[in-house]
C-alpha positions as CSV (number, residue, x, y, z in Angstrom):
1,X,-9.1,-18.1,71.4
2,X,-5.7,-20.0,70.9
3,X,-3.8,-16.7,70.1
4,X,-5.2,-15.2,73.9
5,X,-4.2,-19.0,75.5
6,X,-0.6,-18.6,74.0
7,X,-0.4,-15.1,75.7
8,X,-1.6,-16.1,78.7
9,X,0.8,-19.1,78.7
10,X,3.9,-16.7,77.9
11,X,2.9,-14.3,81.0
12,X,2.4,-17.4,83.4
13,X,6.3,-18.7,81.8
14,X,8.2,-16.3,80.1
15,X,10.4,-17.4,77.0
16,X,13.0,-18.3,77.7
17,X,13.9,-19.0,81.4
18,X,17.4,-20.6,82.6
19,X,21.0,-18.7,82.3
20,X,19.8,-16.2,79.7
21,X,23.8,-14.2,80.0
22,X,24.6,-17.7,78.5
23,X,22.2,-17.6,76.2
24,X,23.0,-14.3,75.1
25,X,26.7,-15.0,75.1
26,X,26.3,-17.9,72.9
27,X,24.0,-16.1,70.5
28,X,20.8,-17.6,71.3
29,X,19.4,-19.8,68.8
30,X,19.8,-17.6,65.6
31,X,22.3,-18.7,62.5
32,X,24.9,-16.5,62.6
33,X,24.5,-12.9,61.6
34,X,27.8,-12.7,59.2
35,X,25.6,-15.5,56.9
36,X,22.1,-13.5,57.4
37,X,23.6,-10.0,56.4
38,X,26.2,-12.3,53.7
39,X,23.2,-13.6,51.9
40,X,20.5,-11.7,52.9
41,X,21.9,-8.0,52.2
42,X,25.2,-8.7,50.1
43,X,27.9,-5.6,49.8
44,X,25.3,-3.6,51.9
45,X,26.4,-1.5,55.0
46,X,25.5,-2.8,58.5
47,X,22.1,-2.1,59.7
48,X,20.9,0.9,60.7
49,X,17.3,-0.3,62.3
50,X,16.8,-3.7,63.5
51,X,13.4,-4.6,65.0
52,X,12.6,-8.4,67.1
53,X,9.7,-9.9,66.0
54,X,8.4,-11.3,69.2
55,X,11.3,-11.0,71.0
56,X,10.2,-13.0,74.4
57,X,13.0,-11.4,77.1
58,X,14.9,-10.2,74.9
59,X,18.0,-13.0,73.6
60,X,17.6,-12.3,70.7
61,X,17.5,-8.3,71.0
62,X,20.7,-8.6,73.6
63,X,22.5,-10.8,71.1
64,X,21.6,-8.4,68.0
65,X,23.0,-5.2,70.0
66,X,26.2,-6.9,70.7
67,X,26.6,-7.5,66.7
68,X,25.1,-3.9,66.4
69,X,25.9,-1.5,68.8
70,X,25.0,1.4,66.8
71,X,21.6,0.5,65.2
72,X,18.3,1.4,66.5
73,X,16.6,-2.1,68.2
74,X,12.9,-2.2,68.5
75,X,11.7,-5.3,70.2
76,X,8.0,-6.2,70.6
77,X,6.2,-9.1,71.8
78,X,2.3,-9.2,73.1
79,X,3.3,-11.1,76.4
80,X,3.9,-8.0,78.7
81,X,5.3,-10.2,81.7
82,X,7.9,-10.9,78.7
83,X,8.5,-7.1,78.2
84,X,8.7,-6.3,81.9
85,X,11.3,-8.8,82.2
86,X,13.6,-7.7,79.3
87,X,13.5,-4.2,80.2
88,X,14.6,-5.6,84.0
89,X,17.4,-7.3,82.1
90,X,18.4,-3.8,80.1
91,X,18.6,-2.0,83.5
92,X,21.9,-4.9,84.4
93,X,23.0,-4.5,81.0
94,X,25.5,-1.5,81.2
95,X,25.4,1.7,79.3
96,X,25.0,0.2,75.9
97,X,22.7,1.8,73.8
98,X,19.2,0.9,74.9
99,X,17.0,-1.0,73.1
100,X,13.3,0.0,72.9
101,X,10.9,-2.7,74.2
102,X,7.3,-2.5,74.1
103,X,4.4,-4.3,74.2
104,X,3.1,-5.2,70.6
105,X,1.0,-7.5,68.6
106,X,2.6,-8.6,65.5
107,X,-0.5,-9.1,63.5
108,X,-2.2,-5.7,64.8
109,X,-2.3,-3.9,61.1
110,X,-1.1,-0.6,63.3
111,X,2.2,-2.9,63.7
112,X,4.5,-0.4,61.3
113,X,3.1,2.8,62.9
114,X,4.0,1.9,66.4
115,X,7.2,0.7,65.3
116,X,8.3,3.5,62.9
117,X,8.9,1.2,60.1
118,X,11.1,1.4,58.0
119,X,13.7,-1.1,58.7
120,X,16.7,-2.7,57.1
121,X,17.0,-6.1,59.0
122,X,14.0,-7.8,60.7
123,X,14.1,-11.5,62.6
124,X,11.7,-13.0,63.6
125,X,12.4,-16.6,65.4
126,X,10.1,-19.7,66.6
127,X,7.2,-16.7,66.6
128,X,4.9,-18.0,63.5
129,X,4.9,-21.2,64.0
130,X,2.1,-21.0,67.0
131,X,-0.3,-18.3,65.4
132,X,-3.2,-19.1,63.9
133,X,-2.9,-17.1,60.7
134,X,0.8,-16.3,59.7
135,X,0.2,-14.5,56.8
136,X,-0.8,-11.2,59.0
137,X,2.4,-11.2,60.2
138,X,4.2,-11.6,57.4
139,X,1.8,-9.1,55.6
140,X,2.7,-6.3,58.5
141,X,6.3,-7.1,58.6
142,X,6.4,-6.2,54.9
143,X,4.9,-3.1,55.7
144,X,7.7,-2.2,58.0
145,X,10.7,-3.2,55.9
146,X,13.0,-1.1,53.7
147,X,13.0,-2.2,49.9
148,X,16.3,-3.7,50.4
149,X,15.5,-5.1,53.9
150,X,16.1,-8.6,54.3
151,X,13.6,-11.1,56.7
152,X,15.2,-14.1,59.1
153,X,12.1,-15.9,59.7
154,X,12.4,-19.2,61.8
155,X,9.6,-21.7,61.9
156,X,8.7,-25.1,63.1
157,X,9.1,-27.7,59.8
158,X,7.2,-31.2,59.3
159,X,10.0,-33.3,61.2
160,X,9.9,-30.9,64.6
161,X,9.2,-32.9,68.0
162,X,5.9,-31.7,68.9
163,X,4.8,-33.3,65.3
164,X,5.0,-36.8,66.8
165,X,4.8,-36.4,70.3
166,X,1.8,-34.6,71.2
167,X,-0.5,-36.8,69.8
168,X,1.8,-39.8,71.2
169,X,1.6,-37.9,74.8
170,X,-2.3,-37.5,73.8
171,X,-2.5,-40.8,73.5
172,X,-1.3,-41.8,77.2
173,X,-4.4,-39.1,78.0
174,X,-2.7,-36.1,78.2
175,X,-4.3,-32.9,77.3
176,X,-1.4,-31.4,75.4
177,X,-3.6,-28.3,74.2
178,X,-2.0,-26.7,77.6
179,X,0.7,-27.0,80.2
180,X,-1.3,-28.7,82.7
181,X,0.2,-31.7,85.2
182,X,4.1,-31.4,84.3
183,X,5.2,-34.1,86.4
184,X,3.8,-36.6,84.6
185,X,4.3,-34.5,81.3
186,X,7.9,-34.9,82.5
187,X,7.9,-38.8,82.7
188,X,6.3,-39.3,79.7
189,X,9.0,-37.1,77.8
190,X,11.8,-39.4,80.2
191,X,9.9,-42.5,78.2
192,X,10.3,-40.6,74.5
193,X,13.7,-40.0,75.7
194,X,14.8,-43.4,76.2
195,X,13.5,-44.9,72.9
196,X,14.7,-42.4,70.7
197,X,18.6,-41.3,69.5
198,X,17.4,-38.4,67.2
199,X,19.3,-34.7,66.8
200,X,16.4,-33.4,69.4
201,X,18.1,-34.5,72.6
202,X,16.4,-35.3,75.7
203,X,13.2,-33.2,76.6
204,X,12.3,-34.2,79.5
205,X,14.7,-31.8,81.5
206,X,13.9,-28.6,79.3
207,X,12.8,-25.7,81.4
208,X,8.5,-25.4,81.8
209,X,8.8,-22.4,79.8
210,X,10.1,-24.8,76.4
211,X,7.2,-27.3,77.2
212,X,4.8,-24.7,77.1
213,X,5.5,-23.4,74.2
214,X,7.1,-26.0,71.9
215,X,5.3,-29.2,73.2
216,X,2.0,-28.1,74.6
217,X,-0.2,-25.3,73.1
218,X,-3.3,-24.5,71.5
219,X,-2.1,-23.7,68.2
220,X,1.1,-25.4,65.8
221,X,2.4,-24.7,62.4
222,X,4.1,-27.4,61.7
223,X,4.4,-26.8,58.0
224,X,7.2,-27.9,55.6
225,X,8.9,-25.7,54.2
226,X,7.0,-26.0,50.6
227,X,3.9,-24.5,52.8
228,X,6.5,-21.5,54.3
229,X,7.3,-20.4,51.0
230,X,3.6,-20.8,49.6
231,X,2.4,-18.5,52.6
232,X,5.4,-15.8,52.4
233,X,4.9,-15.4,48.6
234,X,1.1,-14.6,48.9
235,X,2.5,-11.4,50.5
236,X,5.2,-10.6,48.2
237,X,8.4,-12.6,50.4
238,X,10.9,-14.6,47.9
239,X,13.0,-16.6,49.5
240,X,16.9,-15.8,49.2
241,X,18.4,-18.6,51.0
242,X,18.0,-20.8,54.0
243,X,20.3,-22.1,56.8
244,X,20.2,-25.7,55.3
245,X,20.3,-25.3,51.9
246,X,24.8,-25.2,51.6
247,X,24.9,-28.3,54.1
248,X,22.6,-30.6,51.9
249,X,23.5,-29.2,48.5
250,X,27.2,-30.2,49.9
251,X,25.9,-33.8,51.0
252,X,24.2,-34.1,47.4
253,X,27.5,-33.5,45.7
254,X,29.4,-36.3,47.4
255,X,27.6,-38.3,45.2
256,X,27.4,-36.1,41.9
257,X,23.9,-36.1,42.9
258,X,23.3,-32.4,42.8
259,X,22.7,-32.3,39.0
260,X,19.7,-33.6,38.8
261,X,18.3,-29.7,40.8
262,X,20.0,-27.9,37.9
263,X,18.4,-25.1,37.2
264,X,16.3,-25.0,39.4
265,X,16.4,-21.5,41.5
266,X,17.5,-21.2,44.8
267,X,14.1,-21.6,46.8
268,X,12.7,-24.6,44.8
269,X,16.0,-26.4,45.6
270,X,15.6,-25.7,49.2
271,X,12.3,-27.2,49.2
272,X,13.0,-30.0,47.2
273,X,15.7,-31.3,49.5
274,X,13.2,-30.3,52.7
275,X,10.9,-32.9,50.6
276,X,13.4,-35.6,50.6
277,X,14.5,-34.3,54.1
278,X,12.2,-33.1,56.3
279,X,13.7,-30.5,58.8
280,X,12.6,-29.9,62.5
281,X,13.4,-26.3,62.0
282,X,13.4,-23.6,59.3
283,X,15.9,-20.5,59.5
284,X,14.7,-18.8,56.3
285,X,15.8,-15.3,55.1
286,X,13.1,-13.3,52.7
287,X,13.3,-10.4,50.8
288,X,10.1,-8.7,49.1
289,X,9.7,-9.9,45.8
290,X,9.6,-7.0,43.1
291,X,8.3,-9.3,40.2
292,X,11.7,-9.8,38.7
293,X,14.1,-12.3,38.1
294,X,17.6,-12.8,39.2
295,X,19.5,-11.1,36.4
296,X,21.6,-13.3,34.4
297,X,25.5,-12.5,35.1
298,X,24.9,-10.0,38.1
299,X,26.8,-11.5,41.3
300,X,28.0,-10.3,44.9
301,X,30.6,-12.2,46.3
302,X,28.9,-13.1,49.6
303,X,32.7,-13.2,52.0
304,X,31.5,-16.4,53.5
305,X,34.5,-18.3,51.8
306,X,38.3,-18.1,52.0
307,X,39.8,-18.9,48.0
308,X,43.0,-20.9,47.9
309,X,43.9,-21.6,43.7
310,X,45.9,-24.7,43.7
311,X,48.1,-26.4,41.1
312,X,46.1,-28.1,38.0
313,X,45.9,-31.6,36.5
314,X,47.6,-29.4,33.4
315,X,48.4,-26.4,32.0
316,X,44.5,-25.5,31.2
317,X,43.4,-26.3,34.6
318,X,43.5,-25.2,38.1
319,X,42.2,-26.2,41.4
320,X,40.4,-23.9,44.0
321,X,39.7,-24.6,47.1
322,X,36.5,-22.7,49.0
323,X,36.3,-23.1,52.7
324,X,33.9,-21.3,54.9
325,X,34.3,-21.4,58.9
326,X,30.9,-19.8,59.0
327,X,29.2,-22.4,57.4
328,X,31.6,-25.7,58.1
329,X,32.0,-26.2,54.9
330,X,34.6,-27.0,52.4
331,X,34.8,-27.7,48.4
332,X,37.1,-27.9,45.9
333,X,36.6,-27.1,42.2
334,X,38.6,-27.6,38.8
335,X,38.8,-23.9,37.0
336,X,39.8,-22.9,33.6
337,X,43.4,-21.0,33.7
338,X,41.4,-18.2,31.9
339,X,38.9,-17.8,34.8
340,X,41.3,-17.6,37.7
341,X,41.1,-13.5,36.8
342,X,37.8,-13.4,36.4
343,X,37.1,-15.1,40.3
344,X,39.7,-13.0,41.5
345,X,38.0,-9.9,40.2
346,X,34.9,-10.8,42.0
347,X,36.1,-11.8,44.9
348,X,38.3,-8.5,45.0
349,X,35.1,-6.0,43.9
350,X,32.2,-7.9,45.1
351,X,30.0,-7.0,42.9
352,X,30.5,-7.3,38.9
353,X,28.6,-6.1,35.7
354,X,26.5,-8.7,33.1
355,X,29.9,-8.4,31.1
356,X,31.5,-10.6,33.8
357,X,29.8,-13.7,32.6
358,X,31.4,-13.3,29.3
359,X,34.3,-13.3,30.7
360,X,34.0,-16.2,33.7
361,X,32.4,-18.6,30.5
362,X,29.2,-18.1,28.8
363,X,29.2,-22.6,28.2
364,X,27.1,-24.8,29.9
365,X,29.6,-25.5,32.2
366,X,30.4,-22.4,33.6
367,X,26.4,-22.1,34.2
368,X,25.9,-25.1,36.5
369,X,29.0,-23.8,38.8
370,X,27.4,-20.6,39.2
371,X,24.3,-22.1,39.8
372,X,26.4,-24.4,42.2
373,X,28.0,-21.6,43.8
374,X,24.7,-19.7,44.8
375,X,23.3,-22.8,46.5
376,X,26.4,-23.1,48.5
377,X,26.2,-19.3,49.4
378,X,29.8,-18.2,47.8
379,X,27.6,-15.7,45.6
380,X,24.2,-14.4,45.4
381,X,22.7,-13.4,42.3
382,X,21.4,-10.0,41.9
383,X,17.9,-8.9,40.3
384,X,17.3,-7.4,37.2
């Protein structure tokens, strides 16, 4: 069965293998967590239990203790040469508070009960995308989330590597379905290297554990991110925002393109531009969906920008600048005088009543900024 090849493979070549202090000190390969708990759980307090979805040797689980040194850390994953390792790695790891690793499969139904459930922040990172049938996970991680919980999920996309290149390496008789002669797995990938320039980098000098995993398997999801949200939302997930949603709505409105997404919500821009622009990766955040909208005029300001009000073109006018180190971003934006208050109000309290709409500009105007600004991640919009 593909799900008992992938664990074999992962016991054989644990993930990840190199400097993993580096890794950890660099944060691994997660978005930052000040943008996950920004948009994900706006104006809430820090989390109290954390739990790593498939957690390898334990990067991510090292990296999310250093951010949280007082929440509780479950970490499971269903290689136990995986687990064996991370719990060597705790033992060098000081007298922080320990993190409980075990031995887990995330789509056993009995997933909440041998986790305890009940948990404000999961993540869950380059796990999905090589299980046969997602949805179970996504199903039992519901199951194990608080009602204000928030989900970082991080899955393959149509424009990943291993799209292209196993049936190119498949092609030059290579049986891709397993690791199997990496030397000339390895000159192959030196030939991909040299004819492409692309964002991936060079592959041929990953570790075996990255090849095994990302390259050659027995199963892929290699899904845009259209098929993501389809999947999540047959077990009750909405998605709140994604990693590379602010970056191309920013691109968009070099040219005054953005418009033509108005009004559409968040998660139906996301995929519109993933349509347009196929990513290699997904870093999504979820929450479970309660069957109601966003309500119209309730905001949190999400702290990701920095607000610099500028002079105007006149009296009536004036200029604000939003920058945001966390996301690299920068825009500026011509305000009424008369809601210069109102933004200061939000970004002082963080969280405003309906009435604040009335008072930030009911017009059609004022709407589309809003709309702007939650793309961009300076607010989030609450539910009714």
């Amino acid at each position: 069965m593909p799900t008992e090849r992938t664990r074999n493979s992962y016991d054989v070549r644990p993930y990840p293998q190199g400097d993993i202090k580096m890794l950890i000190k660099d944060g691994g390969s997660l978005p930052p967590l000040k943008w996950m708990q920004a948009i994900g759980r706006p104006g809430e307090k820090k989390p109290r239990r954390i739990l790593v979805a498939g957690c390898g040797v334990g990067v991510e689980a090292f990296v999310q203790r250093g951010q949280h040194p007082e929440a509780e850390i479950e970490a499971v994953d269903f290689s136990r040469r995986s687990i064996a390792e991370a719990k060597r790695l705790q033992q060098s790891a000081g007298k922080a508070r320990p993190i409980r690793f075990s031995v887990a499969d995330l789509t056993d139904p009995e997933l909440p009960k041998k986790t305890g459930g009940e948990f404000d922040f999961i993540t869950c990172h380059g796990v999905l995308s090589y299980i046969p049938e997602p949805a179970r996970v996504l199903r039992n991680l519901a199951r194990s989330l608080r009602p204000d919980g928030v989900l970082y999920l991080g899955v393959n996309g149509a424009a990943h590597p291993s799209a292209r290149l196993r049936p190119w390496l498949e092609g030059f008789g290579l049986d891709v379905n397993e690791m199997g002669n990496e030397p000339r797995l390895r000159d192959l990938l030196g030939l991909w290297d040299s004819l492409r320039t692309d964002e991936t980098g060079p592959l041929a000098g990953k570790p075996a554990s990255y090849l095994a995993g990302d390259i050659c398997g027995p199963h892929f999801n290699n899904w845009p991110l259209s098929r993501w949200a389809r999947e999540a939302a047959s077990e009750g997930w909405e998605a709140v925002g994604t990693w590379l949603l602010p970056l191309a709505l920013r691109l968009a409105m070099e040219g005054d393109h953005h418009h033509q997404l108005y009004p559409s919500g968040v998660s139906e821009v996301a995929v519109r531009i993933d349509e347009a622009r196929p990513a290699g990766f997904h870093r999504i955040l979820l929450r479970r969906s309660n069957g109601t909208e966003a309500g119209s005029g309730r905001f949190r300001w999400t702290g990701l920008y920095a607000v610099r009000v500028k002079s105007g073109e006149s009296k009536s006018t004036k200029r604000v600048l939003l920058t945001s180190k966390t996301l690299g971003l920068s825009a500026e934006f011509r305000l009424k005088t008369t809601q210069i208050e109102p933004l200061r109000k939000l970004v002082g309290n963080q969280n405003v009543s309906e009435g604040w709409v009335q008072l930030f500009g009911r017009n059609d105007e004022a709407r589309r900024l809003l709309w702007l600004w939650e793309g961009l991640g300076v607010v989030v919009s609450q539910r009714r």
